[in-house]
N, C-alpha and C positions, 0 to 999 in steps of 0.2 A: 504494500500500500504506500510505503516511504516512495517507491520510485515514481508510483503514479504522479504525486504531488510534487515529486524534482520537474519529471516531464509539463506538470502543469504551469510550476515557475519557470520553468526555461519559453514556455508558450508565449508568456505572459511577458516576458522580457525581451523576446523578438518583437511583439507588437508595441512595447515603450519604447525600442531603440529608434525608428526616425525622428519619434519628437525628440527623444531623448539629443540625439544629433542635431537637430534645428535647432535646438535650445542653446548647444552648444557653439554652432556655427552664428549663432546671434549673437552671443557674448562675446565671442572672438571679436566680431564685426564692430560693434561696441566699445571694447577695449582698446579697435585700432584707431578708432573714432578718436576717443579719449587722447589717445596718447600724439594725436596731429593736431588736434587744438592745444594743448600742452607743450609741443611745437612751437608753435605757432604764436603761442602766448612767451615764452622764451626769449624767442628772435626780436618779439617787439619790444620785451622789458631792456636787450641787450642793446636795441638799437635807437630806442624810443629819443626825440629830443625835447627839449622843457617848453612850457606853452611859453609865447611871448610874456612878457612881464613876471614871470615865474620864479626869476632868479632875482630881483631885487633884494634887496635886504628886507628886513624884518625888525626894526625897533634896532637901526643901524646894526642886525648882524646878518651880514654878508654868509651864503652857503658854507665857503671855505670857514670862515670863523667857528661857524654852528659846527663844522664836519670838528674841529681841532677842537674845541671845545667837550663836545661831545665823547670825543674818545680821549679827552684829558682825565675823567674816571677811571681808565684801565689801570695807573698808578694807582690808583686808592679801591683796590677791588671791586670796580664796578656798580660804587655804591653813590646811588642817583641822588641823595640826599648831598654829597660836595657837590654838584654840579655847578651851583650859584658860586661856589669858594673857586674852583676851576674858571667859571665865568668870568670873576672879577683879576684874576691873571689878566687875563685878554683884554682887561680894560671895560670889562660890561658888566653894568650895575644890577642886582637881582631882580627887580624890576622891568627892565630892560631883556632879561635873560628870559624872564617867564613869558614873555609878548612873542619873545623870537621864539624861544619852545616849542610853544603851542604853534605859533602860525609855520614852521619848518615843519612839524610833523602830519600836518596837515598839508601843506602843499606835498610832501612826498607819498604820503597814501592819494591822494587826487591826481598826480603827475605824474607816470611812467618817468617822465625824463629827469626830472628833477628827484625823484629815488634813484635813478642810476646814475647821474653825475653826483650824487651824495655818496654814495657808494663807491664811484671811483676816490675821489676825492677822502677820504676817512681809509681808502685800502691805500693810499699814496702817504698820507701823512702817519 
């Protein structure tokens, strides 16, 4: 009686294999989807440039300032809280730092270009 019920799984698994297969052949299709807009999305972060007016300063601090500034915490472990003491190195008052903060990390989430020249810019200095 055991074999009957092998023969009847095995029945039953020839008739799930095409979907089984198109299921899989959909995924696949899918995945390759995924991975050319991902592509795609790469090239343009790599290559993207800053909208006009984009690079201005910010409560007088220039990108390059914000990028040196920014990675002037790597001496002090990373710790966000000197950031304004880093700041005033450079000559910029906490006030001034927190205007440029905010409006830098906002122009680089909103900017392809302006993330990647930040980017360069902080990997140079």
């Amino acid at each position: 009686m055991n074999l009957f019920k092998q023969f009847g799984d095995m029945a039953q698994m020839v008739k799930a294999a095409p979907g089984l297969i198109d299921q899989a052949n959909q995924l696949q299709a899918q995945s390759e989807q995924y991975r050319q807009q991902m592509d795609i999305q790469a090239v343009q972060a790599m290559t993207a440039e800053p909208q006009p007016g984009n690079l201005e300063p910010i409560a007088g601090v220039d990108l390059e300032r914000y990028a040196r500034i920014s990675k002037g915490i790597a001496a002090f472990g990373y710790d966000a809280s000197r950031l304004p003491a880093v700041a005033a190195t450079f000559g910029v008052d906490a006030a001034s730092w927190d205007t440029a903060a905010a409006g830098w990390a906002a122009r680089i989430q909103a900017d392809r270009g302006v993330g990647r020249r930040f980017n360069e810019i902080y990997t140079a200095v």
